[in-house]
C-alpha positions in Angstrom: 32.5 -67.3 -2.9 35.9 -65.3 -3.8 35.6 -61.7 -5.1 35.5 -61.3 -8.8 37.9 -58.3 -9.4 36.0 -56.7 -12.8 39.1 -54.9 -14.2 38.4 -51.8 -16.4 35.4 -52.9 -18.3 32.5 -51.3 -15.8 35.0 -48.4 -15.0 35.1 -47.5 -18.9 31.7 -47.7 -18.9 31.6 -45.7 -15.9 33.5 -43.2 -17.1 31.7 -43.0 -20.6 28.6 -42.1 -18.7 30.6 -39.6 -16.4 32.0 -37.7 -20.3 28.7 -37.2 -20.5 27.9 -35.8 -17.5 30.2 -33.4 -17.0 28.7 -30.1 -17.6 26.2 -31.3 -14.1 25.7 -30.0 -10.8 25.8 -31.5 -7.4 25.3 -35.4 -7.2 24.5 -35.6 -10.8 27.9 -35.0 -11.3 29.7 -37.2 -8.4 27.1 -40.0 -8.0 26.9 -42.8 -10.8 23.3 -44.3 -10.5 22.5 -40.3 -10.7 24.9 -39.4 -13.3 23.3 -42.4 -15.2 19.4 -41.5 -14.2 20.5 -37.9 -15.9 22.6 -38.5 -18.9 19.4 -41.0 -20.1 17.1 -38.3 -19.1 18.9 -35.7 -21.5 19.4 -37.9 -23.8 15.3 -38.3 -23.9 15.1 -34.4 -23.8 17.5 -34.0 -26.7 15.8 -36.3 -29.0 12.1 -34.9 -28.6 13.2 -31.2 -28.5 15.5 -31.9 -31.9 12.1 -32.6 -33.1 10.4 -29.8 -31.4 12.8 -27.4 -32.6 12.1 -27.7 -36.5 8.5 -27.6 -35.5 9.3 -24.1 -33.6 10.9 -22.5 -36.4 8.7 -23.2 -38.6 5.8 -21.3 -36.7 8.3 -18.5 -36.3 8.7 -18.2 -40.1 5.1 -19.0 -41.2 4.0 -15.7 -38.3 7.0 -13.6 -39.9 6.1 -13.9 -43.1 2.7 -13.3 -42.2 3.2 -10.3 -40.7 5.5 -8.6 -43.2 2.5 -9.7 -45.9 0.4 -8.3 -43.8 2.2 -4.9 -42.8 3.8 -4.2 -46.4 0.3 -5.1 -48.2 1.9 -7.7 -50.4 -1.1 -10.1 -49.9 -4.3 -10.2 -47.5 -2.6 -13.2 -45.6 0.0 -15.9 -45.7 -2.4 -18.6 -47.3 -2.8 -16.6 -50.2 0.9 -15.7 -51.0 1.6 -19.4 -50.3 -1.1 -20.7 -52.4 -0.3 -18.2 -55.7 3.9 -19.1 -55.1 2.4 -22.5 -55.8 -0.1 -22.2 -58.6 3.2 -20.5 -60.1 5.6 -23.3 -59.0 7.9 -20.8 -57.9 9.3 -22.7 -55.0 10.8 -21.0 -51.8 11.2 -22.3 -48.7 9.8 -20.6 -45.0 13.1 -19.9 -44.0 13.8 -17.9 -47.5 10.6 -16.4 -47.7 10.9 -15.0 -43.6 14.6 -13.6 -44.4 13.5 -11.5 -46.9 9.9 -10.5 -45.5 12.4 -9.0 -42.3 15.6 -7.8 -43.7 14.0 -6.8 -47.6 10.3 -6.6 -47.6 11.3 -4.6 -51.3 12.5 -8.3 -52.2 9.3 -10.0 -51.2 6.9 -7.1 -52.6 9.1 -8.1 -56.1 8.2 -11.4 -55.6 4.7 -10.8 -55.1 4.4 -8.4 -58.0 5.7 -11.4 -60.0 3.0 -14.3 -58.4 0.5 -12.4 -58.8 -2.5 -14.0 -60.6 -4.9 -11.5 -62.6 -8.6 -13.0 -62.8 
């Protein structure tokens, strides 16, 4: 049987793989069943830590806001200032909410002041 000479299809792929790659060390960088055993393996590692990541900062902002409840005597705890913002359907996000609580905690006393429900 004659050899098949593959022309530039396998080395594109090849070299697609290698793109990816390129920021590797050592044979995950030079050697192509490595380079494509790595490039799948980040790709895996990408794809669950995206997810990971929204669930990460979220925690961050739920403790942070929190705390600054907590420290600046806005509320007894982070439940409760959640739970009033939505009995008023004043809607803020985490994110919002944790910006202020660290940079203006004057801000987020102001919104408490305005949440809060008298009995």
């Amino acid at each position: 049987m004659t050899r098949v000479p593959r022309g530039y299809i396998a080395r594109r792929r090849r070299t697609k793989m290698r793109s990816f790659a390129s920021n590797f060390r050592g044979a995950h960088l030079r050697l192509n069943r490595m380079i494509t055993q790595q490039v799948k393996r980040a790709f895996v590692s990408s794809h669950r830590d995206r997810g990971r990541q929204k669930r990460d900062f979220r925690r961050l902002w739920i403790t942070r806001i929190n705390a600054a409840t907590r420290v600046y005597k806005v509320f007894d705890s982070y439940s409760k200032l959640i739970h009033n913002l939505y009995k008023k359907k004043l809607i803020l996000n985490r994110k919002m909410l944790a910006q202020v609580g660290v940079s203006n905690p004057n801000n987020l006393y102001t919104i408490s002041n305005k949440i809060k429900i008298i009995n």
